[in-house]
N, C-alpha and C positions, 0 to 999 in steps of 0.2 A: 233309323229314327233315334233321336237322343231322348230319351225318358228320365226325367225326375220325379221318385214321390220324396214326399214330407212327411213321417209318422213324428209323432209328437216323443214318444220314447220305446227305445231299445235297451233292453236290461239280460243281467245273466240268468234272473230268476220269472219270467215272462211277463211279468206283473201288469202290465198294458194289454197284454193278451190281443186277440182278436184283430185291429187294426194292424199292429206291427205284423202279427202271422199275412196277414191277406197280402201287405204291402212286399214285403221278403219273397211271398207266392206269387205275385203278376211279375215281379220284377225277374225271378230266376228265367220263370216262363219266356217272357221278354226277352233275356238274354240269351237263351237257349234258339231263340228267334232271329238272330243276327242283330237286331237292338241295342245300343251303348246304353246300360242304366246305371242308375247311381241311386241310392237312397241316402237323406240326408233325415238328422235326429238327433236327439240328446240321446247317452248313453248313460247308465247306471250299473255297477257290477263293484265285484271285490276286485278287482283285476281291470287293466286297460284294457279299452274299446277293441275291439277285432279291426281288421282293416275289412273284412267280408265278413254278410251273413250269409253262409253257403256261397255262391258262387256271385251275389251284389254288392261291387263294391259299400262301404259303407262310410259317409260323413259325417263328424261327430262331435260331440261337446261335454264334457261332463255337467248332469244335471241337476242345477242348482234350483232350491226354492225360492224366489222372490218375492211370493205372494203365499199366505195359507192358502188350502183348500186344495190337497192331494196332486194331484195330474195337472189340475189346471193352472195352477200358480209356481209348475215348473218354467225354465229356460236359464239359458247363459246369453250371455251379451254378443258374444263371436259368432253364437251359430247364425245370427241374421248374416254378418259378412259373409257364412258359409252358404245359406241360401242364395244370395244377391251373387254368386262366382258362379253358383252349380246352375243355377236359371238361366245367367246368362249365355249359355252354348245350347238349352234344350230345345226344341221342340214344340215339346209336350210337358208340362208340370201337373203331376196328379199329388192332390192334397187332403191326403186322410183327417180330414176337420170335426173336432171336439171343439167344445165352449173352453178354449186353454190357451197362453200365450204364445204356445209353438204356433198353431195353426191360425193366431190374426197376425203373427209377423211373418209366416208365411204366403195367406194371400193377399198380406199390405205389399210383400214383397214382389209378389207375380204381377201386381195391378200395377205397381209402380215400372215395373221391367217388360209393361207391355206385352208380358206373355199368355197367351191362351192355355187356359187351367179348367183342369174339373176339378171337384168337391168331395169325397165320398163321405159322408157320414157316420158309417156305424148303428145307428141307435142312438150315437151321443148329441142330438141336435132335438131338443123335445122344447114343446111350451115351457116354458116356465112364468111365475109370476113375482119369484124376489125381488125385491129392487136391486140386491147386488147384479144379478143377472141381466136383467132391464136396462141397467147404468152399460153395462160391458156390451151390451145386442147393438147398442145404442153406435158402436164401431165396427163391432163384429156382422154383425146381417145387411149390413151396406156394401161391403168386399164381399162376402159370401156372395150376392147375386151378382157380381162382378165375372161366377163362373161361365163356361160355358156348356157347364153341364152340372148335375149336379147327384150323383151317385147314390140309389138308395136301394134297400133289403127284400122290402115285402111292401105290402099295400096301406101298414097301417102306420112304417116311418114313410111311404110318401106323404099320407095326411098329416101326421106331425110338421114332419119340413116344411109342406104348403102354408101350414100355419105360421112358423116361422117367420118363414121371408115373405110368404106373400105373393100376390096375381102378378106381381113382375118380378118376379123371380126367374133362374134359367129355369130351362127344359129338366124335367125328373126322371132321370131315366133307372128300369130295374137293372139292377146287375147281382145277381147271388155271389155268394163266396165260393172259392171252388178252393178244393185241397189235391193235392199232390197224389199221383198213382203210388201203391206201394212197388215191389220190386217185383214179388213173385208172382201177379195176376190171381184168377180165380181161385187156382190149385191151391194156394199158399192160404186163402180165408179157409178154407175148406181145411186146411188142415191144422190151421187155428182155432177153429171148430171143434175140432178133436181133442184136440192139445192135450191129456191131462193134465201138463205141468202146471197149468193156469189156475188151477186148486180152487178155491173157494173163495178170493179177496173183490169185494166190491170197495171199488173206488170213488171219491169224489178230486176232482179236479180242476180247480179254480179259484178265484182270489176268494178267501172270508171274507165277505165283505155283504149286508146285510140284506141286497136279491138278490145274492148267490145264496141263502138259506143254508148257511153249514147246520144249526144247529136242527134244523129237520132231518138231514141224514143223520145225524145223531140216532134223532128219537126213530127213526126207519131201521137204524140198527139196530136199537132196542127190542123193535119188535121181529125183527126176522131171526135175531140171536133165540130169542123163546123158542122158533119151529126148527132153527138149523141151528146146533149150538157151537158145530164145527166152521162156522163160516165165520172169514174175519174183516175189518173194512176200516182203510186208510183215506185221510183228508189230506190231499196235497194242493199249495198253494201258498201265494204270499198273501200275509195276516193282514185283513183292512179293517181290523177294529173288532172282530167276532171270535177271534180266537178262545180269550178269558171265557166268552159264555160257551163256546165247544168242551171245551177240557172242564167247567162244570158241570156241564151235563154230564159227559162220561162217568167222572167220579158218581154223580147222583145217584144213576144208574148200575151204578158198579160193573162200569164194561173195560177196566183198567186189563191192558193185554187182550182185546176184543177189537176195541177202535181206537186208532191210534192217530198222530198228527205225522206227517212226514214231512214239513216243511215245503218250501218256493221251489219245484223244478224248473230248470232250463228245457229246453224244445227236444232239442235229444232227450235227457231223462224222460221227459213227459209221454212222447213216444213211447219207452222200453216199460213206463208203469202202463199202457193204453194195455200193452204186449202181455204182460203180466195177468191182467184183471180178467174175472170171470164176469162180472160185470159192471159198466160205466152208469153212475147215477146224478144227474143234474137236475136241482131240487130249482130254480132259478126259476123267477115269473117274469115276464114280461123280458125274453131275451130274445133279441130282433134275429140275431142268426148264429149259433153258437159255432164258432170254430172246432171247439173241443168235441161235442157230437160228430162234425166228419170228422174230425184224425182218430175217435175211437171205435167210429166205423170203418173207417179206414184200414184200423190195424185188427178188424174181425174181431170186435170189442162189441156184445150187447149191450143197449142203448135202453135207459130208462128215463125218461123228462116228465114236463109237465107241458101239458095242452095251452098254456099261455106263451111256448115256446114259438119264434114266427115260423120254422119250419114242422112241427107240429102234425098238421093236418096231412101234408105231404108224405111224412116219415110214416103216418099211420096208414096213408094209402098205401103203400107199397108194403107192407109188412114189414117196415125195415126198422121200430123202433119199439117200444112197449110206452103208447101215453096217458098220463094219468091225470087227476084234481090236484095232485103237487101233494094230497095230505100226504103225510108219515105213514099210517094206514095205509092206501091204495100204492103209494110206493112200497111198503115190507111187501104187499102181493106181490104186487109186477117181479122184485127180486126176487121172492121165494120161486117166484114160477116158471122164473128163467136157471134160478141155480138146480131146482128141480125134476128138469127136462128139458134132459137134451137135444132131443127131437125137436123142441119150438128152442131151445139156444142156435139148434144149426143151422133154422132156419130163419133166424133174424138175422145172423152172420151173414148169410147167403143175400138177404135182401139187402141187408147195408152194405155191402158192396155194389151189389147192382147199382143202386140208389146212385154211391160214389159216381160211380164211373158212366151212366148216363144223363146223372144232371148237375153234381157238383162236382165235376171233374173240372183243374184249372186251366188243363187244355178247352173245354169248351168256352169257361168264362173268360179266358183269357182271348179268342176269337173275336168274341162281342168288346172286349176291351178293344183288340187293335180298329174296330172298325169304327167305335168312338174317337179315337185317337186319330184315324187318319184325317175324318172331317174335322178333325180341327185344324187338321195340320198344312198350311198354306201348300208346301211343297212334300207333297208323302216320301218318306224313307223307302231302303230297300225295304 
């Protein structure tokens, strides 16, 4: 089977996060499958495009702004030629869709090439009521239901969507995110567990950008520095506007050499900081399904969020996460009580793995993918 997806953007520093990860994850999967995949996208880096991400191939554009307004007023003029070449051999065209110009010239493209496409969302498809938005839906949710399917997270972005496009809309089917096995199995959390090299550094992870809540880890570090004054705690991430009020809080607080900024990681780096940290803190509300929670459980990384997270309720069934009200407050707990005991550390490691590998494993998400994929597909692949 020939597989296309569309992410909107691939960067050195992850800055798109989430879609790009999933889409890089079905596709390796895919390929790993006997599957010919391709991903195609704008690139953004200090350095030219990679010809792969890991082992998908990748097609590319340098990404220019043509419109304000962050992500969505990116694209280059070629990459539609690029889309309209890679569609026409596929299959199957899967289009991780944001309200952005990558993703209406990609299913202006597929509608026009006659090809059968699914949709996947993200989180990034919500009501809105601006008029700029209103004016752009006004193209954009007419191709959208043009899917044949249309990919969603949890129960509360299928209501969003529905809202969206509407009683004739495609079929909303759940799909979770699934991440990638580590290397060493059970043994290897377990001994991540242990680790002491992993010292005392709570982490945040993710773009500043202002429901990613940087500047409440802040104030969460303020207060866990008072109970643990050996514990230290890094912000990594590309800056979307919150940085200037992070770095004045710190000073406020005078935690200069306490909490520090570490800048935009790449997937690798991001990885080796998950490996590092005694524990992952994700202050974010309303996050449909955070990638960054499995690869920091993934790498036997304790998990702190907030109960507005869509995986949430699940993470706290299983013991596999510590959920809180998101305050500053109920987060310095959860951290102190994880940095404070080991015994409930090694036993949230131990859950977040389970967790990993019986329900957002990308080998099982990637199962329910092919079987989406073959109904649509006139003539099924090997």
């Amino acid at each position: 089977m020939r597989v296309v997806h569309v992410v909107t953007l691939v960067s050195d520093d992850g800055a798109y996060g989430g879609p790009t990860s999933v889409a890089a994850g079905h596709l390796e999967e895919c390929a790993a499958r006997g599957h010919e995949v391709t991903l195609v996208s704008l690139w953004r880096g200090r350095s030219p495009a990679p010809a792969h991400i890991g082992t998908v191939p990748l097609r590319t554009r340098p990404a220019r702004s043509l419109l304000p307004g962050g992500f969505s007023g990116l694209m280059h003029p070629l990459l539609v030629r690029d889309m309209w070449q890679s569609m026409g051999r596929a299959d199957v065209v899967h289009i991780h869709a944001g309200r952005d110009l990558v993703s209406m010239a990609a299913l202006a493209v597929a509608a026009l090439r006659r090809k059968r496409f699914v949709a996947q969302t993200h989180g990034m498809v919500q009501p809105r009521r601006a008029a700029v938005v209103r004016l752009f839906d006004r193209l954009y949710v007419p191709l959208l239901r043009r899917a044949r399917g249309c990919l969603v997270l949890t129960e509360h972005e299928r209501r969003a969507v529905a809202e969206v496009i509407g009683a004739d809309g495609p079929p909303l089917v759940t799909l979770p995110n699934g991440v990638r096995p580590g290397r060493g199995g059970e043994a290897d959390h377990r001994r991540e567990a242990e680790d002491p090299r992993r010292g005392r550094e709570v982490i945040f992870l993710a773009r500043l950008h202002p429901r990613k809540r940087p500047e409440v880890f802040v104030e969460m570090a303020a207060l866990v520095h008072r109970t643990l004054p050996d514990a230290r705690f890094t912000l990594y991430g590309a800056d979307e506007g919150m940085l200037p009020t992070v770095l004045r809080l710190i000073a406020a607080h005078g935690l200069e050499g306490i909490v520090s900024y570490g800048g935009a990681l790449g997937h690798a780096e991001a990885l080796e900081a998950y490996a590092r940290a005694a524990v992952y803190v994700l202050p974010s509300v309303d996050e449909p399904f955070p990638m960054t929670v499995m690869e920091a459980l993934q790498a036997g990384t304790p998990v702190v969020c907030t109960d507005s997270c869509g995986i949430a309720d699940e993470l706290a069934r299983r013991g596999a996460a510590v959920v809180t009200d998101g305050s500053a407050w109920e987060l310095a707990e959860a951290v102190c009580g994880v940095l404070a005991d080991d015994t409930k550390r090694g036993a949230l490691v131990e859950a977040g793995h389970r967790a990993v590998a019986e329900a957002f494993s990308v080998h099982a998400v990637t199962d329910q993918l092919e079987a989406i994929y073959r109904d649509m597909c006139p003539t099924p692949g090997p």
